[in-house]
N, C-alpha and C positions, 0 to 999 in steps of 0.2 A: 294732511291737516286742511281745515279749511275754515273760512275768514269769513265772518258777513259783517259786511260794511251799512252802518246808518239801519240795521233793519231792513235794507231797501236789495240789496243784493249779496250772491255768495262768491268767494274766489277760493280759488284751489291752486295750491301750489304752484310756482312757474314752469312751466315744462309740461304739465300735466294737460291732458284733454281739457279743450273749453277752460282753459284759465283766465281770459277778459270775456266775460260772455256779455252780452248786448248790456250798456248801462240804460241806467232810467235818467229823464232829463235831470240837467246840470250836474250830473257828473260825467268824465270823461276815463276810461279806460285804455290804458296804452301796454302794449308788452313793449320792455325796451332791451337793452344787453345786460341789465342792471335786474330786472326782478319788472314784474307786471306793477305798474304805477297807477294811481288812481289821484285825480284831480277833485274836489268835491266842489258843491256849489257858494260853502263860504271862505273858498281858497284853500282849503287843506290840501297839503298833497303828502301822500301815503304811498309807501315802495314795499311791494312782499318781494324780500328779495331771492335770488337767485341763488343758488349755491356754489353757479360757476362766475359768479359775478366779476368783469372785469379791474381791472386799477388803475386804468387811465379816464380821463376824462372825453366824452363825447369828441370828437372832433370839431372843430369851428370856435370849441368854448362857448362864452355866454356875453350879450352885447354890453357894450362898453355903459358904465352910473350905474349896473344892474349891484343891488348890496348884497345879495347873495348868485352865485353859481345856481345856471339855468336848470340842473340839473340835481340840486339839492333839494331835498324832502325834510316833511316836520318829522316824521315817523318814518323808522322803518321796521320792518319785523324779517326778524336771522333765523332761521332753525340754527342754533351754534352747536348742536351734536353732530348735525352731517358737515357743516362745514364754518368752522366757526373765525375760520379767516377773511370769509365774505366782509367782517367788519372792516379789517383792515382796509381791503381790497375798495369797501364802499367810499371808508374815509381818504384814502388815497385819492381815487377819484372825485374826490368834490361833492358825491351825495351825502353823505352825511358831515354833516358838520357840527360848530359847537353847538349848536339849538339845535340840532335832532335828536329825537330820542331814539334809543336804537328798544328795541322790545327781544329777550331771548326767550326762543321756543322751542321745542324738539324735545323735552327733556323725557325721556324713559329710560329702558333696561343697561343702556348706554352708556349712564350716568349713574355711578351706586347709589346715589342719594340725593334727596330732595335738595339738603345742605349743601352737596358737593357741585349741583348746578349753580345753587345762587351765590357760591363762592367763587366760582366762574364767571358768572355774570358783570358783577363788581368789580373783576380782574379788568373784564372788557370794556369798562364803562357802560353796559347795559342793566336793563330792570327785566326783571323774571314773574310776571305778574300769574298768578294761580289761573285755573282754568275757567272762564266764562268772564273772567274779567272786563269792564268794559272801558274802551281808552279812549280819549278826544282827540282829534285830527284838526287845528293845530293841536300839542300836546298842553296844559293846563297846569304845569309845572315843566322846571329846568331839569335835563338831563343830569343822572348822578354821575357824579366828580372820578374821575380817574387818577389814577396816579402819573407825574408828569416828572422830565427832571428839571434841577438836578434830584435824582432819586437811585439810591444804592440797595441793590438788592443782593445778596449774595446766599447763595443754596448749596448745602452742603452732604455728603452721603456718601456709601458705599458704591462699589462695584454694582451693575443691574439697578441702584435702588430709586431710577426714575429721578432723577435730578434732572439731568438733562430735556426730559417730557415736560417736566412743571418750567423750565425755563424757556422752552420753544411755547408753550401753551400762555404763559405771563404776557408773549407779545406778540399774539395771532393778532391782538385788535388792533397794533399800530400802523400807519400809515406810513412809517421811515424804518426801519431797522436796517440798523449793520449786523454781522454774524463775525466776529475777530475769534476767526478758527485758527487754534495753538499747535495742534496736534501734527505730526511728522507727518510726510506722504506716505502713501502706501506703500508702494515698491512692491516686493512679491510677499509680501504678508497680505495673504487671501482674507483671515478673519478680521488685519484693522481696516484691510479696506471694504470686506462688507457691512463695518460699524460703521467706517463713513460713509459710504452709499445710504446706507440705514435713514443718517440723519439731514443727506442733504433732500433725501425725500419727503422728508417731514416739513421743509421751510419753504413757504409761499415764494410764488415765483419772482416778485419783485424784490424780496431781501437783497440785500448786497453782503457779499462774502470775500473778506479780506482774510489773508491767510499770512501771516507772519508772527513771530515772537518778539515787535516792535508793538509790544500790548500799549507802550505807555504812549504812543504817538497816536494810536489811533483812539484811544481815550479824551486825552487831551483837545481833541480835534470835532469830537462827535458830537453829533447833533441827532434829532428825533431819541431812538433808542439802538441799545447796543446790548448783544447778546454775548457774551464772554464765556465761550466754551475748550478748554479750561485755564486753570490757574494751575492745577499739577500735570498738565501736560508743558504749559506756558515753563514751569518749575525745570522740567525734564529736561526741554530742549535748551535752556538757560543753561542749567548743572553743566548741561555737553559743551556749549559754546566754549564755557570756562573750562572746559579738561576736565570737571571735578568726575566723570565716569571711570576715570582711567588709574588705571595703580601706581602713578606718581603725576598726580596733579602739578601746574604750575605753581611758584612759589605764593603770585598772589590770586590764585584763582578765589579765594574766598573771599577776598576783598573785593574783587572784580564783581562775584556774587552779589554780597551786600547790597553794594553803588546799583545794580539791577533793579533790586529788592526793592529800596528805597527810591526807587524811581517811577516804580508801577506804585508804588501807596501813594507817593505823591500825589501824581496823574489820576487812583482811583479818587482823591481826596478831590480835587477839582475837576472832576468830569461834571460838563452841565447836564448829559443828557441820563434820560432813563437807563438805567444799567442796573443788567442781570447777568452775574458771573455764576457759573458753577465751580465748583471743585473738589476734590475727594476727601474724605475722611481716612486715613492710613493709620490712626496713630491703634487702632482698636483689633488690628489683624494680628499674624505673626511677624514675628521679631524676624526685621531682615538680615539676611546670610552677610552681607558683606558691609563694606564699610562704607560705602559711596550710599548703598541701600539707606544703611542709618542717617548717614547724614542726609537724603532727602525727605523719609519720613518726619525728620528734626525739622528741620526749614520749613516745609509744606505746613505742619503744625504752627507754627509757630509765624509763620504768611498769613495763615486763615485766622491766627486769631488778630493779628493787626489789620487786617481787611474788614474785619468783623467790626472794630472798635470804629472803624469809619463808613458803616454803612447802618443805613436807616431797618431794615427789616434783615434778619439771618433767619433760613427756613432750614429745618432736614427734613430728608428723603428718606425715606427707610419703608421697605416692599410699596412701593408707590403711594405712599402716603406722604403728606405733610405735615409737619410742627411748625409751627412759630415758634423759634427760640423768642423769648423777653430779653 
């Protein structure tokens, strides 16, 4: 793709041959770690960013009374189909901030649809403007509104049904996420652990990944955003904690349950930050063989819908699509 700035010159992609080529007086062309930057002559500054764009900020930072970070821009423009965590990674770093507008571009064969980008976009806080658009450098309007917490999201689906994708994808654009991974270790089960490898490849490098079934501590605690992957694995390891897997449960293991139960709604109910949980859908399969089986199909039902009743947006999943449940 490529970019003409003012009429006056063209840029091509970071990385690409001749991507800062000689500017014309008062503007300034820079390649940085961040994406080729461009200064203009009424102060604009404009980042085509990079798609291996770092998330730390420059080194040295930015000198002291300065109101913005040396290194933040009014505009930046993301291909968000090859990498649309560059947002993150921008925001992270202090390039973009809340007055920049981020611009998403890349969109083709990619993306099934024109709609399915700009519903992307919105996720990320970015604007998806048609082709030949023309944008001002400073931007001529406020960046659109993102979603911020306290904000509960909870996504729900089958087995395969891409739940888990739409909830790593919800929070490419943020700058903080925890990942509160429920799920058991590997150990020699080769196929859960190449589902976990699967998804720890999918999560930007700066994520932070806490792995415990003390769901309601690290709720309680969070801050930026939190990825909650899952609730019926979170369910599974809980049932075991309490015996209830075994052919003679403790006398009060379902009580022990509960008090659990009632303690992640809680926790869900007062989390300040962005939180997006996944979980499964069970109750719509076969009827499980045993008894511990039913009783967590019961529970997990009947979690999701009190989850449900204290969260802002329930989506499902189904062959990778999305619904907004109302």
């Amino acid at each position: 793709m490529r970019l003409t700035v003012d009429q006056a010159f063209t840029l091509r992609e970071p990385g690409a041959r001749d991507t800062a080529p000689p500017a014309p007086d008062g503007y300034t062309v820079t390649a940085t770690p961040y994406g080729t930057r461009v200064d203009g002559p009424d102060g604009g500054r404009l980042l085509y960013a990079c798609s291996e764009a770092p998330a730390d900020p420059p080194a040295g930072g930015s000198p002291e009374g300065e109101p913005f970070p040396s290194q933040q821009v009014d505009v930046v423009i993301v291909d968000v189909v090859e990498a649309p965590e560059a947002i993150g990674a921008l925001r992270r770093a202090g390039v973009v901030g809340r007055t920049t507008v981020v611009v998403a571009v890349g969109g083709d064969h990619r993306v099934r649809s024109p709609a399915e980008f700009d519903r992307r976009a919105r996720l990320w806080g970015a604007s998806a403007p048609s082709d030949g658009h023309e944008l001002s450098c400073p931007p001529a309007a406020w960046p659109p509104d993102r979603v911020g917490g306290p904000h509960r999201v909870l996504i729900t689906g089958g087995a395969r049904s891409g739940k888990s994708a739409e909830a790593e994808l919800r929070l490419l654009a943020e700058p903080e996420v925890t990942y509160l991974a429920t799920g058991p270790q590997p150990g020699d089960d080769h196929a859960w652990a190449e589902r976990v490898a699967a998804h720890r490849s999918r999560r930007p490098t700066w994520w932070k990944t806490q792995e415990t079934l003390d769901a309601a501590a690290v709720l309680r605690d969070a801050t930026g955003a939190v990825l909650f992957d899952c609730v019926g694995t979170w369910l599974a390891g809980v049932m075991d904690a309490c015996g209830l897997w075994s052919d003679d449960p403790p006398a009060d293991s379902l009580e022990t349950l509960a008090a659990r139960e009632a303690e992640l709604i809680d926790a869900w109910r007062q989390c300040p930050a962005l939180l997006v949980a996944v979980t499964n859908e069970v109750g719509s399969g076969v009827v499980p063989a045993t008894a511990s089986g039913n009783l967590f199909r019961d529970r997990l039902g009947r979690l999701n819908q009190l989850l449900a009743a204290e969260s802002e947006q329930v989506l499902l999943a189904a062959a990778g699509r999305i619904v907004d449940l109302p």
